[in-house]
N, C-alpha and C positions, 0 to 999 in steps of 0.2 A: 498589817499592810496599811500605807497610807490613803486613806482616803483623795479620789479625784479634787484636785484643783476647779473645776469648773465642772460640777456632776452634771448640768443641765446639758451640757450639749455632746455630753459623750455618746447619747443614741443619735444627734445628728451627724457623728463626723463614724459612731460605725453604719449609717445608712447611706452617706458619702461613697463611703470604702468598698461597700456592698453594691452599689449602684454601679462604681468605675470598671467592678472586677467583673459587672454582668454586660459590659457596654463593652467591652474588650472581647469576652466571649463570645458579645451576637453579631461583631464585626467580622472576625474570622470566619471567612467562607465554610461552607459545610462541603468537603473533597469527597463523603464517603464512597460516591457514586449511588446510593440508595436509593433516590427522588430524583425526581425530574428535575429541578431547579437544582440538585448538587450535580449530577449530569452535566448541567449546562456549562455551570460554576467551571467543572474540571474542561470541557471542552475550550471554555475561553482563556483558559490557562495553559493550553498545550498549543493553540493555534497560535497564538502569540509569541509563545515562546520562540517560534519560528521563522517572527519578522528578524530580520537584519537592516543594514544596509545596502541599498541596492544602488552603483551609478553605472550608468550608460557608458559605452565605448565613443571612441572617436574613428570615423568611418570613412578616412578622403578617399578618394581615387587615389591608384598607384599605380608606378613605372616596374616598381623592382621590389625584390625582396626587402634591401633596405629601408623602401619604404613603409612597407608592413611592418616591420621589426621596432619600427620609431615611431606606431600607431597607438593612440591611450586603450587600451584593451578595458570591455567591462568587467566590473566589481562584482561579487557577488552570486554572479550567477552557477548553479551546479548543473552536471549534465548526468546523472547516472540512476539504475531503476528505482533501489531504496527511497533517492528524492521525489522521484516522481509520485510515489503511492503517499510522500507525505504532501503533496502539494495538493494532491487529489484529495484526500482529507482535510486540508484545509480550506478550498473549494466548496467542498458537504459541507462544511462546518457552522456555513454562513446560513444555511439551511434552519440549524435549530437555534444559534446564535444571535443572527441577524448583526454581527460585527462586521463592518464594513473592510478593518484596516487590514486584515489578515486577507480576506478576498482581492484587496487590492493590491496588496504584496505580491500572492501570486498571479495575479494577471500582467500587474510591472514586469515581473520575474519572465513573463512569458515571451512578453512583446521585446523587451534588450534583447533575448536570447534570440528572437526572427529577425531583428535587426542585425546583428553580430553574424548570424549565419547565412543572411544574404549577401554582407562584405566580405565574408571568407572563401564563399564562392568566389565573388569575383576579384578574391585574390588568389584565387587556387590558378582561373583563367588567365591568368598575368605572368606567372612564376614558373621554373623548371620543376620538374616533378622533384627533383632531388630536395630543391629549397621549400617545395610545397607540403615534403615528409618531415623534416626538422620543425617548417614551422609551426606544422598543425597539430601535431606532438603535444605541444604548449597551449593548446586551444584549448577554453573552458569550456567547450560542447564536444570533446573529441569524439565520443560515441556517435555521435550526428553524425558528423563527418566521416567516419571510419566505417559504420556498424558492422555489419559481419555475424551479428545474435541479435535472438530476441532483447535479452537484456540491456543492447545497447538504446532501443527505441521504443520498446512497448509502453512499461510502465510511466515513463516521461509521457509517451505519446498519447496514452491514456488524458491524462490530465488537460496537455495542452490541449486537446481534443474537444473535453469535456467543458472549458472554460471557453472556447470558441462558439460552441453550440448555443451554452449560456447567454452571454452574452455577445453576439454577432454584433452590436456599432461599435464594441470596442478591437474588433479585430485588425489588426493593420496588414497588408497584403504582403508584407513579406512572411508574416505567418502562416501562408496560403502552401506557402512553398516545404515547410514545415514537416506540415502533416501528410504534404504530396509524396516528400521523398521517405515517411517513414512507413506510409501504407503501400508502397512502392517496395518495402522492403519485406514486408511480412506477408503480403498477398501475393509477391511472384517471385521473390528473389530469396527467401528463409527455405534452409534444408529442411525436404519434407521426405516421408517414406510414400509409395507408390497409392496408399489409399489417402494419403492430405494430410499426415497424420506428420506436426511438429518433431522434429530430431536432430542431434547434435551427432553427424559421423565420426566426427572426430574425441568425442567423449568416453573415457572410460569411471574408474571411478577412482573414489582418491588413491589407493592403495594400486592401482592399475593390474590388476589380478582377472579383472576381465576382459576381452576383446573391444577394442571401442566401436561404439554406435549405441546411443543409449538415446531411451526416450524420460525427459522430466516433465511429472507432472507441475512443477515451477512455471515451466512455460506456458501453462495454459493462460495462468494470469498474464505473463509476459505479450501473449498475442491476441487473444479473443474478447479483452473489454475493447480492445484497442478497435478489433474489425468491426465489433459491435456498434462501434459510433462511427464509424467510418459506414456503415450502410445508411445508419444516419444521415451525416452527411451528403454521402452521395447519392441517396434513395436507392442503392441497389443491395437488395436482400441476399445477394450471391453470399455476400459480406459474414452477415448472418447466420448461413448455415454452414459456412466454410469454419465460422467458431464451435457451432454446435455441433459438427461431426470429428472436429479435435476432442472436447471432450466425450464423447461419444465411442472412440476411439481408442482413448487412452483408459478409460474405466473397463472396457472389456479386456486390456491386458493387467491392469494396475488396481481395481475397487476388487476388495476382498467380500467372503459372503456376509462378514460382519458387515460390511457398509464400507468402512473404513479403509483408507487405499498406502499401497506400499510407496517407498518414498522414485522410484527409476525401475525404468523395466531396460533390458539387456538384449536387444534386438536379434541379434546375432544369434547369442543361447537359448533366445524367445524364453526367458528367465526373468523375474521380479527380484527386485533389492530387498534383503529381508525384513524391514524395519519401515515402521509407520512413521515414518518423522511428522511432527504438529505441522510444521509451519506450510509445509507443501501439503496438506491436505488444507490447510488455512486455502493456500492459492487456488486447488482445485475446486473447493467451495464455492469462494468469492467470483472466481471466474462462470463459474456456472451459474449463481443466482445474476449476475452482470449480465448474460444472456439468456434467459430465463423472463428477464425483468422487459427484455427488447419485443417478446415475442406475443402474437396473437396468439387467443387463446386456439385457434385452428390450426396451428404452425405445426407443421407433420415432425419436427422435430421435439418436439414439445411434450408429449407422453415421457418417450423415453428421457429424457432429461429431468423432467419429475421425479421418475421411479429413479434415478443414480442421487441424484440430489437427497429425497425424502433417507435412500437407504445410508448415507452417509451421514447424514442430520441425527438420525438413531443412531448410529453406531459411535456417531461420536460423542450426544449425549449420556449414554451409557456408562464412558469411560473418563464423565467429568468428576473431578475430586471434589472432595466437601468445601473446601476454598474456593473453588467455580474456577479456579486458574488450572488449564490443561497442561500437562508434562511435555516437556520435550519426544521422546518418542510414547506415541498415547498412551499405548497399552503395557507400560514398565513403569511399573509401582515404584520403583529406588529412583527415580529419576525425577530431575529437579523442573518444578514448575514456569512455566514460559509465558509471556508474555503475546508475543506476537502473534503465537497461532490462536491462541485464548480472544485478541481482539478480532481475528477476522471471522471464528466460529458467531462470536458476538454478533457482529455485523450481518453475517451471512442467515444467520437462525431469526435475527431479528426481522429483517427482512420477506422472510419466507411467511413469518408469522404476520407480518404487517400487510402483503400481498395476498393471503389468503393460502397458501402454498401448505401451510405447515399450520396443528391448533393454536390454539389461543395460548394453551398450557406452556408450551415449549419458550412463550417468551422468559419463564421463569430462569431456566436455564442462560439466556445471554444474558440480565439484567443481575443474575450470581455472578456471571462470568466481570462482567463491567466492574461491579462491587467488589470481585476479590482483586481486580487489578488496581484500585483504586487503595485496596487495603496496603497492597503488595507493593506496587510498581511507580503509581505515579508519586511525586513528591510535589509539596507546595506552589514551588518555580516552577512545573510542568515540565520537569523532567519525565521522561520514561525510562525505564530501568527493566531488568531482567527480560532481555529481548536476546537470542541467540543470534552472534553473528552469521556472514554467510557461510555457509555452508553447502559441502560437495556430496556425492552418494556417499555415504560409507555401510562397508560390510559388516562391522563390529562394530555391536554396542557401545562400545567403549566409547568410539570417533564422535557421534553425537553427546554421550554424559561428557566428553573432556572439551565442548566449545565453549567459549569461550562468551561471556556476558557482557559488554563493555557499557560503561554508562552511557545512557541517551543513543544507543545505535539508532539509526536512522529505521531500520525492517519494523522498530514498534511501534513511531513515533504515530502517521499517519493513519495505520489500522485502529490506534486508538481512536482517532478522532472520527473515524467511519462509522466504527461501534455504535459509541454514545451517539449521534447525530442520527443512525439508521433505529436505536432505541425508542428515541423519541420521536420517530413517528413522522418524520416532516412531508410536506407535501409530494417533494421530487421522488 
């Protein structure tokens, strides 16, 4: 073999080589979720991912439909619940971040959306109801406008909610109007059964094999963070316990003796849906430590929400896999690991532990949980992934294993960023 041409500087140019390939290596963020500082890493990587473009509409006064129809309508803005739990997360996010531009994204995002909905008022005031159903059809806050469900105004109303409290000098008065007409919806105007108790009359389940009138535990999250700051708001605790006797409510027909609760109960047949789905006990979780988190430690409501909480918190630790990522239906072993309800047990257990609610120990279990999503789910760009779409009761197994995972669904995005943010501990 030939001997080097210039032997002296062949250990400078492999300690060159070796220097460039360690410089490359200690730049690349550490995603694993494992540390605090890789936590953050991955929060500021999900929260972002979620800025767009945001422009304002054009909002003259009008004679006629015509002139609505030739109005520059806002950019950007969405109106529906998945967005909302991610908004709200991104919200938290600034908590253990301290990034401003994502915080202001969604507070932009908030204020177009009160401004848009106060011109669409008063073009509703303007127009025949005929022209006022076509056009609001094409409205990008239809849910506002329409509602009719929890889903149309909770989850959104959660956030805008949360982000008004926060910060109050940046609220602009037509957001006032906002949060009027969506606690307006869920405090007097949402199908209730005769004890307060959230219900969809009209709901059967997907296969329509049962009589409709069904109760979900989904809703709980749908309406009682929402009340929850709305007593806030408005100082009155009615708010407060009208959330905590929903879940209160729904765990005496729906938490099983494991802890663990069924996905719809059957009003009618006074019958439970057979099957634990993640994601609705994600909801029933989160909604419960959300009030929970509101209440004095005297709050007569406050025992019993403990004891459904704590029994839940067990049952569903229990049945976490060795990857810390929870299955779609909990307790079915063949059944592929899920993203969303994994982020909000995270959230939910981290919290408990952080509050004092739950030991010390149990943090171990969300901070697996963060980690195997992190292994699993999140990607570089802050994608999230294996997040199950929406989904209806179903009777067979099967209907839950055969949904469907579409990249970057909206139901993961947000509960991630709760997780990690309520992980680390932050002040709020």
């Amino acid at each position: 073999m030939r001997p080097p041409k210039f032997p002296h500087l062949l250990p400078i140019a492999l300690f060159a080589g070796a220097s460039l390939v360690a410089r490359a290596q200690s730049a690349a963020p550490d995603l694993s979720g494992k540390t605090d500082d890789s936590i953050r890493a991955v929060l500021r990587l999900v929260a972002n991912h979620q800025i767009h473009e945001l422009t304002d509409g054009d909002y003259p006064a009008i004679t006629s439909i015509r002139d609505a129809e030739a109005a520059k309508q806002p950019e950007g803005i969405t109106w529906n619940y998945p967005w909302g739990v991610t908004l709200y997360g991104v919200i938290r996010s600034t908590d253990a971040t301290g990034d401003q531009a994502p915080l202001n994204f969604a507070l932009e995002h908030n204020r177009i959306a009160g401004r848009y909905f106060s011109w669409l008022e008063s073009v509703r005031a303007k127009v025949s109801d005929e022209d006022w159903r076509t056009f609001s059809r094409r409205a990008k806050i239809g849910g506002l406008l329409r509602l009719g469900n929890l889903d149309s105004c909770g989850a959104m109303g959660v956030q805008y909610l949360e982000g008004m409290l926060r910060y109050p000098a940046q609220v602009i008065p037509e957001q006032k109007a906002v949060v009027a007409r969506i606690a307006d919806w869920i405090a007097t105007k949402q199908d209730r059964l005769p004890d307060g108790t959230f219900w969809r009359p009209a709901s059967s389940n997907v296969s329509k094999i049962m009589d409709p009138g069904t109760i979900w535990i989904d809703d709980l999250y749908m309406g009682c963070p929402f009340l929850v700051r709305w007593a806030k708001y408005t100082g009155d605790d009615k708010h407060l316990h009208d959330a905590a006797q929903n879940v209160i409510n729904m765990a005496s027909r729906l938490q099983d003796t494991d802890g663990v609760w069924f996905h719809a109960y059957f009003e009618h047949e006074k019958k439970h849906s057979p099957w634990k789905w993640g994601r609705a006990n994600g909801w029933a979780m989160v909604a419960t430590v959300e009030i929970l988190s509101a209440m004095s430690d005297n709050n007569p409501d406050r025992a019993k929400l403990l004891d459904i909480y704590r029994r839940q918190v067990a049952g569903v630790i229990a049945l976490q896999p060795e990857s810390g990522v929870w299955r779609q239906v909990l307790d079915q072993k063949q059944l592929w690991e899920e993203t969303s309800c994994t982020a909000m047990f995270a959230y939910a257990i981290a919290r408990g532990v952080n509050r004092g609610w739950l030991p010390a120990e149990d943090m171990a279990a969300a901070r697996k949980a963060f980690a195997g999503l992190c292994a699993t789910a999140i990607t570089p760009e802050g994608v999230v992934n294996g997040t199950c779409e929406g989904t209806n009761i179903g009777l067979d197994l099967e209907f839950y294993a055969d949904r469907k995972r579409p990249s970057d669904d909206l139901h993961g995005r947000g509960v991630v960023l709760l997780a990690g943010t309520e992980i680390l501990n932050p002040a709020r």
